[in-house]
Each structure stands twice: as C-alpha cells, then as structure tokens.
SETIRO-551426 format. One record per residue (C-alpha): z, y, x; residue in one letter. Coordinates in nm, 2 decimals, decimal comma. Layout:
BEGIN
pz | py | px | lumke
Z | Y | X | a
...
end
This chain:
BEGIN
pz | py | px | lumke
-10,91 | 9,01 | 15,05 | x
-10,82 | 9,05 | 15,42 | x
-10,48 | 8,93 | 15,47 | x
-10,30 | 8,94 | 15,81 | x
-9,97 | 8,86 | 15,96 | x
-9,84 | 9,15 | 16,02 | x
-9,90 | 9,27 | 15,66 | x
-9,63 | 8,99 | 15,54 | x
-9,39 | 9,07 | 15,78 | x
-9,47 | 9,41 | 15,67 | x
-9,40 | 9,33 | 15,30 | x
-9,12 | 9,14 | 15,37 | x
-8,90 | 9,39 | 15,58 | x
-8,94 | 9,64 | 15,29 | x
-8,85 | 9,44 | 15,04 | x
-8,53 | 9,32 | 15,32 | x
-8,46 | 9,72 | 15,39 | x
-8,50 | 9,83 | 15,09 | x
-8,74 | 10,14 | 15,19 | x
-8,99 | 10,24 | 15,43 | x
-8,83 | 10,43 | 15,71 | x
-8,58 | 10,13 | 15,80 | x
-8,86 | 9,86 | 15,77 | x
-9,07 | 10,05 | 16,00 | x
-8,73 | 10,07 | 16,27 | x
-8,70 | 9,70 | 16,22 | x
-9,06 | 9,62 | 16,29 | x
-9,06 | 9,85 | 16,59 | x
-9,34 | 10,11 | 16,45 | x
-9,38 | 10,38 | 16,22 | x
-9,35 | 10,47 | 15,86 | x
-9,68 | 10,64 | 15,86 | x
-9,84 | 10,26 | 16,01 | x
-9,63 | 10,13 | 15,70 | x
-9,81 | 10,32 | 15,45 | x
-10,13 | 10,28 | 15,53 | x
-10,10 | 9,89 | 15,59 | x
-9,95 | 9,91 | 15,23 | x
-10,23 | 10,12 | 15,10 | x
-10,49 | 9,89 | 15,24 | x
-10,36 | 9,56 | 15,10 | x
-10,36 | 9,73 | 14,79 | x
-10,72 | 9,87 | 14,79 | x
-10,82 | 9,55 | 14,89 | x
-10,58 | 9,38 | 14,60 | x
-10,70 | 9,64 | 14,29 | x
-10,33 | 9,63 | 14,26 | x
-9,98 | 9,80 | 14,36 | x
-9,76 | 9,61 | 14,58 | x
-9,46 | 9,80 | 14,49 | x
-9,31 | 10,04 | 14,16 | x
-9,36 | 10,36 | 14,27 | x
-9,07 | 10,61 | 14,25 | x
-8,78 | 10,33 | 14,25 | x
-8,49 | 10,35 | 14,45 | x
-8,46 | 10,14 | 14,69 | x
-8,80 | 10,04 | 14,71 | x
-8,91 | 9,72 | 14,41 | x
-9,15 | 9,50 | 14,48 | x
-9,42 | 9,47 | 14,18 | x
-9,51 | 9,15 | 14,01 | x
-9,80 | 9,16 | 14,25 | x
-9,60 | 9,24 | 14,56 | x
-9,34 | 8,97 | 14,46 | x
-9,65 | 8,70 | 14,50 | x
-9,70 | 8,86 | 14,81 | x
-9,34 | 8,78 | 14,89 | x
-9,37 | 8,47 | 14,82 | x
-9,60 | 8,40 | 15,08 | x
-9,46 | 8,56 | 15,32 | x
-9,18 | 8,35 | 15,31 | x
-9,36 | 8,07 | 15,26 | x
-9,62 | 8,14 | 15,59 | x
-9,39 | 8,32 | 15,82 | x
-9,15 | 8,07 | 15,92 | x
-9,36 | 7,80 | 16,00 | x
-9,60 | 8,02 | 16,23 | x
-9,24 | 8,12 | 16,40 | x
-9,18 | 7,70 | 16,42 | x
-9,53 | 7,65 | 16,53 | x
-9,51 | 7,95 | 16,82 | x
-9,18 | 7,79 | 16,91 | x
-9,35 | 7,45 | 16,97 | x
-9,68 | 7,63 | 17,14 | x
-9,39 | 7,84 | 17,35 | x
-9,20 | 7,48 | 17,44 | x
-9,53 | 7,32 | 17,57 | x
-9,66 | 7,60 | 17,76 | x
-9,29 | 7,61 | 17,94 | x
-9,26 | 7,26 | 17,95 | x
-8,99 | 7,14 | 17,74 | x
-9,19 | 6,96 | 17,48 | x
-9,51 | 6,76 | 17,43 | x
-9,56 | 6,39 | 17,38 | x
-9,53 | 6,06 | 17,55 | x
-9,67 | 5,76 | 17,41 | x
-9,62 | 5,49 | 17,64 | x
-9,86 | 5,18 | 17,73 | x
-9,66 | 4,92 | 17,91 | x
-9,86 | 4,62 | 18,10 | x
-9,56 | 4,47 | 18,23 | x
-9,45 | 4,21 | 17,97 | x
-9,09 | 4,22 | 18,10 | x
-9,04 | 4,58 | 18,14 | x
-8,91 | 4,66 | 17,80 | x
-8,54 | 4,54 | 17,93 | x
-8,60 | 4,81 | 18,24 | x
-8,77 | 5,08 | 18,03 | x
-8,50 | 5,09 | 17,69 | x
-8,23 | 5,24 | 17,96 | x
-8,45 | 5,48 | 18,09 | x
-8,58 | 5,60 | 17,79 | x
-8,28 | 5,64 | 17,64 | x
-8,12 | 5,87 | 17,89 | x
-8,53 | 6,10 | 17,90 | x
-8,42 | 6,17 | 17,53 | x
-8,12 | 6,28 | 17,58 | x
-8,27 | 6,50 | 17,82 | x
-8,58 | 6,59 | 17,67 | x
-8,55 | 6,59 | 17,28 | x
-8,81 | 6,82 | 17,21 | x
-9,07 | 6,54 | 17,36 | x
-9,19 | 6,29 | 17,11 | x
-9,15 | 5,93 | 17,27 | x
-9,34 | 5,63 | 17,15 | x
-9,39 | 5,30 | 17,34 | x
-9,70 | 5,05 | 17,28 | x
-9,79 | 4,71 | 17,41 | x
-10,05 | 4,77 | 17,64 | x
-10,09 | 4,38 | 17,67 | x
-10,23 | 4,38 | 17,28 | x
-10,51 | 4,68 | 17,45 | x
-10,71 | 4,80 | 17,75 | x
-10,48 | 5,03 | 17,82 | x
-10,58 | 5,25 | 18,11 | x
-10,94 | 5,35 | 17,87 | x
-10,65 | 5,44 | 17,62 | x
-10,49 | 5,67 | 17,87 | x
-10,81 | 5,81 | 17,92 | x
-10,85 | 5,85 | 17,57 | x
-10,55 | 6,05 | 17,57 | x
-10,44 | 5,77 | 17,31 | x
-10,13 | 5,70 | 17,53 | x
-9,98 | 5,94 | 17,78 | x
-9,84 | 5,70 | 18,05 | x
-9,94 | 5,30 | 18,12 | x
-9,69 | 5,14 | 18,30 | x
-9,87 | 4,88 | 18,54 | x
-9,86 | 4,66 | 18,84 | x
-10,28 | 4,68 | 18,87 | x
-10,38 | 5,04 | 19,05 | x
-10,73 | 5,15 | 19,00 | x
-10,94 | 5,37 | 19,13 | x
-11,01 | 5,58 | 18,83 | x
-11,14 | 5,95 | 18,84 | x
-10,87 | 6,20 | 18,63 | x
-10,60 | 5,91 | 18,68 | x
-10,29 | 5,88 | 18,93 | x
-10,09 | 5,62 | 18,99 | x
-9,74 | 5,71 | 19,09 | x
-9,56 | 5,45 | 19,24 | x
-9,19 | 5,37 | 19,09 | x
-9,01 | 5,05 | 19,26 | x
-9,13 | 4,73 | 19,43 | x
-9,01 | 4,39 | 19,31 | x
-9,01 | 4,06 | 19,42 | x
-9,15 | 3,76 | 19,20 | x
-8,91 | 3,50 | 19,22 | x
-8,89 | 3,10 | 19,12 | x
-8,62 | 3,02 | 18,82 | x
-8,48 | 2,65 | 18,75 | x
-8,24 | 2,50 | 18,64 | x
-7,96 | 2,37 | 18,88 | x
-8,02 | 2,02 | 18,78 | x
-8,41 | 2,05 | 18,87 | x
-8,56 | 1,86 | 19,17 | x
-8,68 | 2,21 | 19,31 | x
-8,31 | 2,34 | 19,33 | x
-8,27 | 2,17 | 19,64 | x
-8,51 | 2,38 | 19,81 | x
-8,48 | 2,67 | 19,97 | x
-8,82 | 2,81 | 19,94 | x
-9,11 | 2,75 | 19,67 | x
-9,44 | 2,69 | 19,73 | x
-9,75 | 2,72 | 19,51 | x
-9,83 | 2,29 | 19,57 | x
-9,42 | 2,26 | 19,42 | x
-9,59 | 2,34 | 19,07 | x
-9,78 | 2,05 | 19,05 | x
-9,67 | 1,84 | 18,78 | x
-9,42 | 2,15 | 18,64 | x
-9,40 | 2,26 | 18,27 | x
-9,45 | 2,70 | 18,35 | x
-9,26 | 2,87 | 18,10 | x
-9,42 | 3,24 | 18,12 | x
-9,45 | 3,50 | 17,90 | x
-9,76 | 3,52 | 17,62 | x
-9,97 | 3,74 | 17,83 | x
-10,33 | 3,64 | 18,02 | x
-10,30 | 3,46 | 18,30 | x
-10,44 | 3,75 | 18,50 | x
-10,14 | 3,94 | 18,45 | x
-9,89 | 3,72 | 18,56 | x
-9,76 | 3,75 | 18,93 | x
-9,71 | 3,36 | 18,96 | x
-10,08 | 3,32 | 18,86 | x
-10,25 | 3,63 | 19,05 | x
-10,05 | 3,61 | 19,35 | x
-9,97 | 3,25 | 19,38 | x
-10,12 | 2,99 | 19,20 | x
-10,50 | 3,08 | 19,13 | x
-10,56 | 3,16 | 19,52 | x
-10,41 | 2,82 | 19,58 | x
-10,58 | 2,67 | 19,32 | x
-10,27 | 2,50 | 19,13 | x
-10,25 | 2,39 | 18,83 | x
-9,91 | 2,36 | 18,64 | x
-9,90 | 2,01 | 18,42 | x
-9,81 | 2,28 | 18,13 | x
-9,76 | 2,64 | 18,03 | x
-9,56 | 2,71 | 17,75 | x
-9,57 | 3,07 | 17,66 | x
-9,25 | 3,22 | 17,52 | x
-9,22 | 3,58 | 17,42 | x
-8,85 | 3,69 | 17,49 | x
-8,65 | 3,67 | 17,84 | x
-8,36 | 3,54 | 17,68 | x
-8,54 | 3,20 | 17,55 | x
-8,72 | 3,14 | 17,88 | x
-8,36 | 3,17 | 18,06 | x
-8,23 | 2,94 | 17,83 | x
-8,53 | 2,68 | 17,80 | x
-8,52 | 2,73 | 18,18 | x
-8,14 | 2,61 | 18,15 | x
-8,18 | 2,36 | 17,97 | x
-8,43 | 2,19 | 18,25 | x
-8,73 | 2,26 | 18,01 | x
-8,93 | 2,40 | 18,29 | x
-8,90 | 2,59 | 18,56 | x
-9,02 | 3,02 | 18,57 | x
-9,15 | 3,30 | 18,76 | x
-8,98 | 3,62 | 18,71 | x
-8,92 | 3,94 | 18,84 | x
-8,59 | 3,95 | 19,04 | x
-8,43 | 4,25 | 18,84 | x
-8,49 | 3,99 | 18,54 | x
-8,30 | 3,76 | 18,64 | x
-7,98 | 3,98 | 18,85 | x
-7,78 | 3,89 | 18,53 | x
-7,82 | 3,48 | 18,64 | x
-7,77 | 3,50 | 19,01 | x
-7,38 | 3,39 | 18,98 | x
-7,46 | 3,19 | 18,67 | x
-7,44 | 2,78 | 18,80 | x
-7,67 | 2,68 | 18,55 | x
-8,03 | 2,86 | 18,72 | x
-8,08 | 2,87 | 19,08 | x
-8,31 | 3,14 | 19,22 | x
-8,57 | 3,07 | 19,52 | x
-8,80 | 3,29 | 19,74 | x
-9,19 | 3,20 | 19,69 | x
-9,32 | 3,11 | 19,99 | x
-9,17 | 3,17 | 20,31 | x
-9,26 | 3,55 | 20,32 | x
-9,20 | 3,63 | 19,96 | x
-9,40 | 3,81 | 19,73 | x
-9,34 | 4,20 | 19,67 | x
-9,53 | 4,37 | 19,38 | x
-9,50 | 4,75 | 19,34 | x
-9,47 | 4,86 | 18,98 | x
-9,67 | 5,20 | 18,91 | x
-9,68 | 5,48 | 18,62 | x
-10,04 | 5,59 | 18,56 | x
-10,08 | 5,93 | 18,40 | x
-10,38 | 6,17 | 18,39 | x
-10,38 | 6,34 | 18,69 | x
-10,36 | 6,72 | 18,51 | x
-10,01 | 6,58 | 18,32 | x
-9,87 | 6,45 | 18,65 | x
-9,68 | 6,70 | 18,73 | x
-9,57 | 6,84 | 18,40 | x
-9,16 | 6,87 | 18,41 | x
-9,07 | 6,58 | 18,17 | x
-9,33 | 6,37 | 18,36 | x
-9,18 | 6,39 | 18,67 | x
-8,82 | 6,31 | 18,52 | x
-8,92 | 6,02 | 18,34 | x
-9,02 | 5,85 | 18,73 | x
-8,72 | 5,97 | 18,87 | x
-8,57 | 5,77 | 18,55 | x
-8,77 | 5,51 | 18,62 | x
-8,69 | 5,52 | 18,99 | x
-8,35 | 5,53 | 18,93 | x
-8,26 | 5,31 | 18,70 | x
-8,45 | 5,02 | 18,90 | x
-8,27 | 5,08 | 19,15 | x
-7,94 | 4,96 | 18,97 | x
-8,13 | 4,71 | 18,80 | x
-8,18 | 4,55 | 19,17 | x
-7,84 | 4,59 | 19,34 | x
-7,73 | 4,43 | 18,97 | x
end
C-alpha cells in the first residue's frame, strides 16, 4: 500500500471538518481531488476509510488507524521542515567547538553565553582540542570551529583572525625577577615554570621564547586551572607565562607583578578556524564578533 502525505493530511482534515466540502476548503483543493484520494487509499487498503452515509462524516475502525498515524507522522515532518526551513535561513545548525588554547575557556564561557541567548536554535558544544588533532576533526566535520593560535595552510579551511594578545611573565612580588622591568628567555634558568598541562609546543613561553633560545627551566610543573597557577605563583612557587587578558584581574593585586618578555614583547594573534563554505553562515559570523568583542573588554579589564 502506497501511502503519501497528503493522504494523512487528507484523512485528518475530514475527520477535523467533519465532511468533505470543508476539508477540501481547508486543504486548499477540491472535494472531487478528496474523493478520489479517499477511493484510492481504500482500493489499495481492501478496506473503507470511513461509514458511509453518517452525518458528519465517521471515520471506520480502519480509517481511525489511519488517524492514528496521521497524528502520529504529521507533526514531526512539520518539526523536521521547521528545522530544514531554520538551516536553510540561517537561524539554526550546530557548533561544536575545538579550543587549542588551554586558557581560553575563561574568554570563551562569556561569549558563548550571550551567542545562546541570541541563537537558541543552534546547538553549542565545546571540546578540548588539546586531548585531539583538532583541525583533521574540523575537517571531518567532527567539530565546527577550532579555536587556535597556529594558522595553517589547509585547503577548504579559513582562519579568521579574532584578537591579538601579549604573552606576559607572572611572579610573585617577593621573587628576585620582580625587580626587573623586562624578562628575558636566559632569566628562566634555574626557575620552577608553572604552565598549563598542554605540550610544550603549544605554549607561547616555549614556542616563542624559550626553545629558540634554547632555555631550559630547572622545572615545569603543569597545573590545570588558572586559579592554582595564580595562587602557586603567589605564593613564590614559581614564576608563569600567561596571556595578558589572564591575568587583568592581578594587575592591582600587590602580591604578582607583571613584566614585558623581552624588550619588544611578544604578540600572538588568536584565530577561529572554520571550513571555508560555513564561514560566512549568519551565527558564524556573530560568534567572532562575540569573540571580538568580548576580548576587547577582557583587555582594557
């Protein structure tokens, strides 16, 4: 038995009506189109749909089944054109989120929670990308957006650029070091590095400082929230290298001191890689002005 779509909404706005002539002004077409769908179903069937001679109209034992269906089918192909209708126009889809930037979960929580408020229709999810390759996930279409500080050239794949940052040297105030003004990669000799649990590779103070002077710290000790590193910092445990949005929050604070690495400084640019044909897809575009935004009042703390 052939059974389509329009035959339940058929079935359904009789049994609604109450007769023929009012389903078919409901559904927009004719009583004589009714009939014949009805006569069809029921050739098909070997049974009658409805009690013949009955006013208003009765559904049989046979059309009530039918019913059934109907109302079981019809609203969620109405949900699921709704959803197909919301991606097509933008307003929903996914975003699973791959973040290589071990301290970015204090920058992203803000931002993601004013994208839902904006965008609830769009299902957000956020995943380590330090525990994964992440970009060959994005690729995968396994995440949506990778947040990194490494651009590649990678075919399908932009990189949209959201804020620069500026690496900069924690200690405490009692720390030898706080007396300078400036911190160079030699003034880590003989320093306990507290950093976060994430290959060396990925660290600013290693990739940008340390490995191309080729310094060695006397320690690392890896520590996995901000908070603890801030505090073992405090405490003269070590000294750190974090990002200077981090750390706005401990500027005033007497018990840290901040300090420029090297003379120049560092600056690191902080990017949102998405495949290239979901770049400019509405919610896409308002999660890097989020982004954009929100770093920018990270910064002026």
């Amino acid at each position: 038995m052939h059974i389509e779509f329009r035959h339940l909404r058929t079935i359904k706005a009789i049994h609604d009506t109450g007769g023929l002539a009012r389903a078919a002004e409901q559904l927009g077409t004719t009583q004589s189109a009714l009939s014949h769908q009805i006569k069809g179903i029921e050739d098909q069937a070997g049974v009658e749909l409805f009690v013949r001679r009955s006013k208003p109209l009765r559904l049989s034992a046979a059309g009530m089944k039918l019913l059934a269906a109907a109302e079981a089918i019809l609203p969620q192909v109405a949900a699921l054109e709704a959803e197909f209708a919301g991606l097509v126009q933008g307003r929903a889809g996914r975003l699973h989120i791959a973040i290589e930037c071990h301290a970015c979960f204090e920058w992203l929580f803000p931002v993601l929670e004013a994208f839902r408020k904006a965008w609830p229709d769009v299902d957000v999810d956020i995943r380590p990308g330090l525990a994964f390759d992440a970009l060959p996930a994005l690729r995968r279409e396994e995440v949506d957006v990778v947040i990194s500080s490494d651009p590649e050239t990678l075919p399908g794949t932009d990189f949209t650029a959201l804020f620069d940052y500026e690496p900069v040297f924690l200690a405490s105030s009692q720390h030898p070091l706080a007396q300078r003004e400036v911190i160079e990669a030699e003034d880590f000799r003989g320093q306990t590095l507290i950093t976060y649990p994430v290959d060396r590779a990925r660290l600013d103070v290693f990739s940008q400082l340390l490995t191309p002077a080729k310094v060695e710290p006397a320690a690392i000790r890896q520590v996995e929230l901000t908070a603890v590193i801030l505090l073992l910092v405090a405490s003269n445990r070590g000294v750190a290298v974090l990002p200077d949005w981090v750390v706005r929050q401990v500027r005033y604070n007497s018990d840290y001191v901040t300090r420029r690495l090297t003379a120049r400084g560092l600056t690191r640019r902080l990017y949102a890689a998405t495949r290239t044909e979901e770049t400019q897809r509405p919610y896409m575009a308002h999660l890097i002005r989020l982004a954009r935004q929100e770093a920018f009042k990270l910064q002026r703390g």
